[in-house]
N, C-alpha and C positions, 0 to 999 in steps of 0.2 A: 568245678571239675578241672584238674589238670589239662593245659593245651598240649595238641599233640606236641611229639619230639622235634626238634625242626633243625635242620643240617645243618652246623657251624663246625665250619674248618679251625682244628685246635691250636693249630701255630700262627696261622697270621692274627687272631681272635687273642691269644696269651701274648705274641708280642706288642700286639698294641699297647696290651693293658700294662705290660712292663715302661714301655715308651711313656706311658701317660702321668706315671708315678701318682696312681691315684690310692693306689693299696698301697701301705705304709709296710716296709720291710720288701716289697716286691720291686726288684731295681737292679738293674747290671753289675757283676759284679767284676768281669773284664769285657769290655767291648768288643774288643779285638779278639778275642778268644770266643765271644758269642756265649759267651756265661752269667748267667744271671740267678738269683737268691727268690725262691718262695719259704714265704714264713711258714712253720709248721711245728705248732704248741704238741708236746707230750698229749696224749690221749688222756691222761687224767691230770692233767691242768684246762679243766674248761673255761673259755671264756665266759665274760657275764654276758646275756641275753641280747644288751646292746651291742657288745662288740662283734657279737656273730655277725649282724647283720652286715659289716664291711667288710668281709671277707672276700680275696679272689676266688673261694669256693662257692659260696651263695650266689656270683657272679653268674661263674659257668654253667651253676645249676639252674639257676633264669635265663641265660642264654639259648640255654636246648630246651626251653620249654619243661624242664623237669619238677621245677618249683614257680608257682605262682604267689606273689605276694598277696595275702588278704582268703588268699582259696586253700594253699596247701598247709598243713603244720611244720614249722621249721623243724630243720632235722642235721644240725651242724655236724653230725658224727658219717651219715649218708653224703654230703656236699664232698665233703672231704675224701670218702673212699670213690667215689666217680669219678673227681678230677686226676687222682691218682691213679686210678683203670686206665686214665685214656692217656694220661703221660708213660703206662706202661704198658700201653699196646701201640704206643706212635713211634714208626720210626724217625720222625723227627727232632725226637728230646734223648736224651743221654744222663742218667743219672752219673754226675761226675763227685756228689760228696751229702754224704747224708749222715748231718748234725745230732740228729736224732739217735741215732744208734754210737754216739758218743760215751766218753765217762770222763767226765760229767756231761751231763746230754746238751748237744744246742739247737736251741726249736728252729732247723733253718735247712731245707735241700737246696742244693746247687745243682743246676741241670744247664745239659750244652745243645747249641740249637744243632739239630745236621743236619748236611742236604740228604734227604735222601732220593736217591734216582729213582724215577719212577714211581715213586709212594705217591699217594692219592692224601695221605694221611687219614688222623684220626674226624671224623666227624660227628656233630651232635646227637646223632639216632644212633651211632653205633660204639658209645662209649661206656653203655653199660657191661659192656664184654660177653654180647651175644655173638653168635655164630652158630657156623655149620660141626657144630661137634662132636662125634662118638659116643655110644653109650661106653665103649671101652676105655674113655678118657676118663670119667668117672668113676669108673671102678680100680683106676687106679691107684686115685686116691684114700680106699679103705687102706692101702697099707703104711697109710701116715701114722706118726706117732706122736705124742706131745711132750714126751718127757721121760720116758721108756718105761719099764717094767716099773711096776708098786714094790718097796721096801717091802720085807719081808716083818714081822712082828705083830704086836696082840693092838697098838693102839688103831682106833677107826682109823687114822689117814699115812699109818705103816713108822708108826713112835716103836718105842720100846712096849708099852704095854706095861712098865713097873714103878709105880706110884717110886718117887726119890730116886730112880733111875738118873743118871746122866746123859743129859739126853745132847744130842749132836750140835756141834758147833754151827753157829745161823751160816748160810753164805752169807758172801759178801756182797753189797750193794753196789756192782759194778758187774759188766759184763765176761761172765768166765772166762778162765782161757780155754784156746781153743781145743787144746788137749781134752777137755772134758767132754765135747761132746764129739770127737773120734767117731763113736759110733752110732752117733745118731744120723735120721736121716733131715733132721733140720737143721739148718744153721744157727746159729748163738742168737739166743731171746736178749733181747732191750729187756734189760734188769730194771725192776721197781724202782724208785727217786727217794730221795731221803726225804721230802717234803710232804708236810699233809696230803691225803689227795684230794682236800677241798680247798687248797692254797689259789693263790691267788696265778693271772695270767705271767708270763713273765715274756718281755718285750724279744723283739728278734736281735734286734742291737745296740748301741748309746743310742738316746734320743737328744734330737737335735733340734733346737730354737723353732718354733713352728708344726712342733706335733712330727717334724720326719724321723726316719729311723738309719742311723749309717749302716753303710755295708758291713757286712759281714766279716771276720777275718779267717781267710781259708789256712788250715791248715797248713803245712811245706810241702811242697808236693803235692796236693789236692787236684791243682786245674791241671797238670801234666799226667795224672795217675790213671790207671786203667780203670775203667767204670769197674762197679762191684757185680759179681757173676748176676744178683738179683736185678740189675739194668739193664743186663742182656740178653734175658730169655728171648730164646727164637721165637718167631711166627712161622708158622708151616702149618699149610692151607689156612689159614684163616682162625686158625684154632685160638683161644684166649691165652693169655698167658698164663692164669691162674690155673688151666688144665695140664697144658705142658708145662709148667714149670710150680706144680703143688706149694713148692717151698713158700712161694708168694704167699699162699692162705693166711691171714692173722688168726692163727689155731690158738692162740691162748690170750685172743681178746675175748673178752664179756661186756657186756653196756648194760649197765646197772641202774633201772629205773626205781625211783621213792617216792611213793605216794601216800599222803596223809586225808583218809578220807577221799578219795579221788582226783586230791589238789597234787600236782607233780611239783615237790620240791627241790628234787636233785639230779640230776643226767649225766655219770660218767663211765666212762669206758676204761677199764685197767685192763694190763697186759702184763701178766705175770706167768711162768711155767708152771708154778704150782698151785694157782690158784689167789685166792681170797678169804679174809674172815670179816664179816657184816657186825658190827657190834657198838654198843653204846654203854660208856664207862670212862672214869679219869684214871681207870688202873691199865699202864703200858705192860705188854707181857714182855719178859724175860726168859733167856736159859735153863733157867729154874722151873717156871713156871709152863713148861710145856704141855705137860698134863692137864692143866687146866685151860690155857687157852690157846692151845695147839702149836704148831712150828711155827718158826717166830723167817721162814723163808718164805711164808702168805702175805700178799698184798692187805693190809689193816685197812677198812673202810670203816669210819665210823658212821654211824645214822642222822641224819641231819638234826638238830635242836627244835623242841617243838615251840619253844619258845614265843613263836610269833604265830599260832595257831588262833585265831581271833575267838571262837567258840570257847565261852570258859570249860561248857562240860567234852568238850571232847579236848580242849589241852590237858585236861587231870588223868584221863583214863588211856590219855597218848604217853604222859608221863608214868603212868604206872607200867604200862607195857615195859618202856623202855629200861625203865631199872630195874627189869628183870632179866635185860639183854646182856649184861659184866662179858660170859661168856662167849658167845653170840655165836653166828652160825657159819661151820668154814665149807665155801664152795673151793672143790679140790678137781683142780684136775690131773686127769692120770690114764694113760696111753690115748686111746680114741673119744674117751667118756669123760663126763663130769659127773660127780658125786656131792652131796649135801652130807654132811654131820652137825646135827643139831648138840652144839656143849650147853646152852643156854637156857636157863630156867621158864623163859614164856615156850609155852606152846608154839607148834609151826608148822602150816598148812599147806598144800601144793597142790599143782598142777602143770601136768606136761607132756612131753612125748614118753616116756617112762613109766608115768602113773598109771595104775592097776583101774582096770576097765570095772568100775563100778559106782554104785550111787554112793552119795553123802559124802561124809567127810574125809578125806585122805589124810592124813596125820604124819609127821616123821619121828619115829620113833628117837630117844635121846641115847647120845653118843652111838648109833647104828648107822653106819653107810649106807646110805640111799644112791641109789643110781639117779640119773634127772636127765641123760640128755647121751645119745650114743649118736658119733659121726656116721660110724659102719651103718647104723639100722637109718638113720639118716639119708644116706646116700643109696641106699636101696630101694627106697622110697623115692626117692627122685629119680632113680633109674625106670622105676615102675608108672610114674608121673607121664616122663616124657616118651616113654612108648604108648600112653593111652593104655594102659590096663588099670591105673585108677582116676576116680575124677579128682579128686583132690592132693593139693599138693601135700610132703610129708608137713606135719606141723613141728618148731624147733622151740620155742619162745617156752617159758619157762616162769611160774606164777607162784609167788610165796604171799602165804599171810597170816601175819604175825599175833596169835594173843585170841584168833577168831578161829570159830571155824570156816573151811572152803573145801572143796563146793558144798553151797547149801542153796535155797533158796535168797539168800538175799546178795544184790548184785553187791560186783567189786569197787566200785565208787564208795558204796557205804562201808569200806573196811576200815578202823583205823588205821591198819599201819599194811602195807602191800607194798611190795618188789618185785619187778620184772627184769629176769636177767635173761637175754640174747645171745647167746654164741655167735658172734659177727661174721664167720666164715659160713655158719650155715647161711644165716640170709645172704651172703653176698651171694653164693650157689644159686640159690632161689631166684633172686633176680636176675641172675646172670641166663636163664631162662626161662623168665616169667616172660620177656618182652617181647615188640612184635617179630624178633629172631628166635622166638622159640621155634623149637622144630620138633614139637609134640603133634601127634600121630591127627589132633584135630585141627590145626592150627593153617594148615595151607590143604583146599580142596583139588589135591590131583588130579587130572582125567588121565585114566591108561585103560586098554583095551582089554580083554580078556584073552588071552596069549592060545594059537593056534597049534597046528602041528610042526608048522615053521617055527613060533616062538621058543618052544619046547626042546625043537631039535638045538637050536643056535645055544638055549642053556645049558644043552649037555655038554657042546664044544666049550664054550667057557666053563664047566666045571674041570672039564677032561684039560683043561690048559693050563689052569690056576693050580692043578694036582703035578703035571709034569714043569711047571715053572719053580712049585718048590722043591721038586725032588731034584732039579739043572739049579736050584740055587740062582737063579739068574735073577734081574731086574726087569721088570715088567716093561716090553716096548713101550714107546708111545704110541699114541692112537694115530695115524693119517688118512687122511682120505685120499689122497694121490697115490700112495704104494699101499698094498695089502700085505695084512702080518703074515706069520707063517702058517696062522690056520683056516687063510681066507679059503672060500668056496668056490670049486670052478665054477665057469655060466653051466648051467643045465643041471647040475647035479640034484638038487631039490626035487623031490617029484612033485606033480603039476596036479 
């Protein structure tokens, strides 16, 4: 079992590890300026297996007791958005350049140390981005968007709908201008990579005689520039960042698990506006070839090679699956929702928050839009969650499988071909008050009295005050205890 969370202060804990130059790419990038480089690979460039484990993310997440080596299952995609929570809820770091969101992309943030007055900083138990939060922070977030309104037309993911039609020029693989999203309410999506997305790691900078890695080369104007508005989000009272400031969500991340018979072959997380197509084939789609294997502005995943499946009879009947997959299946996203459109000749089975409440097999019908996954109904459920009106949280995770049916009676280890795809924003939600800062209605045992005819009376003056404070427009005094406000009570007035 996981040890409890245990308190480590984020800045002196991250400068050391910078001083120590024991993470390769983690190193000053001006001294003087208190600027230093963490390496930070594309979401779908994962590292191999070994390499996770030196990470300054698997670090931090063993340092607060988050990850235990030998007890927890590594979780390189979670190490990474933790350590990131707490550099974006610390005022002592400063995002001053972030490589990532480049074109061409470079796996690499620069962040600046600050003093900040009076900060306590970030610590190990509270960098999951728990707090005292609003149920009205979260309903703010229903009116996020992912990509605004669905194209209008006859095809499942808003094509033309006419076989030989002309269909739309791909975007381009680099990050819009900004003119284009004018009217959104998110800021410009980190565009897909031109590289497989099972390519290989790609280094943070030249490497150097001895396994190290040089710094970084910032930009002109990078260490001088004003951090980007998403460095900035306030804190006010204690609220997370990802509440006040939505934008932060990775709305159009997914983590994409493959499983062959219950064996996990492949682990990654794309991050695209429009989504993804899941498919296994040597035929690339084309302009042309819209119709058949949809907009060519989907993240292309292909299915991992069964190749090295040691079972002769389950590699033959993985291989037949697959070469029925040419087509494959595009996860679309579009405004709050994700959608499934199965083009692909094999059958394909589901499970989720979406799926129709009943027994046996759930099936998705070919070339028909499927719903699989709403933020809105998502987020109402955790509204409902964290008042205690239900016991369970909402569920988001999201189960395919390929060639079989599901649900049936036989479990999902023995499926051949199964994928579990995660909308990353929802879990990070979830955790963000699962912990012990939840403040769901069971979670901390109150004592309060049962309110008298004093109690009663004093509620009606604070209704009667909070009604004429908005009607004066005014701001709320503060509380003292040496001077009384304007609606204190004289001595006696009470009856006895």
């Amino acid at each position: 079992m996981t040890a409890p969370p245990r308190r480590v202060r984020l800045k002196p804990w991250l400068l050391a590890q910078v001083e120590s130059q024991r993470y390769p790419g983690l190193q000053w990038v001006d001294r003087r300026q208190r600027l230093f480089c963490i390496p930070w690979h594309h979401a779908t460039r994962h590292l191999a297996p070994q390499e996770d484990d030196g990470t300054i993310f698997k670090a931090w997440a063993t340092e607060t007791g988050k990850f235990t080596e030998g007890v927890d299952e590594p979780d390189p995609a979670k190490w990474k958005a933790n350590l990131r929570c707490a550099l974006n809820k610390s005022r002592e770091f400063r995002l001053r350049y972030d490589g990532t969101k480049d074109a061409p992309p470079k796996p690499y943030k620069v962040y600046e140390v600050c003093e900040a007055d009076g900060a306590d900083g970030v610590t190990g138990d509270d960098f999951s981005c728990g707090g005292e939060e609003d149920v009205s922070q979260l309903q703010k977030l229903m009116s996020l968007s992912i990509n605004g309104e669905p194209a209008p037309g006859g095809a499942p993911w808003g094509g033309s709908g006419k076989v030989g039609a002309s269909p739309a020029a791909p975007q381009p693989r680099c990050p819009p201008d900004a003119a284009v999203h004018a009217g959104d309410l998110l800021p410009p999506y980190p565009w897909p990579k031109e590289e497989p997305p099972f390519g290989g790691a790609c280094p943070v900078g030249p490497f150097l005689p001895g396994g190290g890695v040089a710094a970084p080369e910032l930009p002109p104007g990078a260490a001088g520039a004003a951090p980007p508005p998403a460095a900035l989000a306030p804190m006010e009272h204690g609220v997370p960042n990802l509440l006040i400031s939505p934008h932060l969500l990775p709305l159009t991340d997914l983590e994409l698990k493959f499983q062959y018979r219950g064996r996990q072959v492949c682990v990654l997380t794309i991050s695209n506006p429009h989504g993804c197509r899941l498919f296994h084939s040597s035929l690339e789609p084309t302009q042309e070839q819209v119709e058949l294997f949809g907009p060519l502005t989907l993240e292309q995943v292909r299915f991992p090679a069964a190749d090295g499946i040691p079972n002769e009879k389950q590699r033959f009947y993985t291989h037949q699956l697959l070469d029925v997959l040419d087509r494959g299946l595009i996860l679309e996203l579009q405004g709050q929702d994700i959608y499934a459109i199965r083009l692909c000749q094999c059958k394909v089975f589901w499970s989720g928050p979406c799926a129709a409440r009943c027994a046996g097999p759930n099936p998705i019908e070919r070339e028909k839009k499927t719903k699989l996954f709403s933020l809105e109904g998502f987020l109402n459920g955790l509204i409902l969650f964290q008042k205690g009106q239900t016991t369970t949280p909402p569920p988001f995770e999201i189960f395919f499988c390929f060639g079989e049916e599901w649900p049936d009676q036989k479990p999902k280890e023995k499926k051949l071909i199964t994928v579990q795809v995660v909308p990353v924003a929802a879990r990070l939600l979830l955790e963000m008050f699962s912990g012990e800062l939840s403040w769901s209605a069971d979670s901390i045992p109150l004592q309060i009295s049962h309110p008298d005819l004093k109690d009663r009376m004093v509620e009606q003056f604070k209704e009667l005050y909070q009604l004429w404070q908005s009607q004066q427009r005014l701001p709320q005094p503060p509380a003292s205890a040496e001077e009384p406000g304007p609606w204190a009570l004289p001595p006696g007035s009470l009856p006895q």
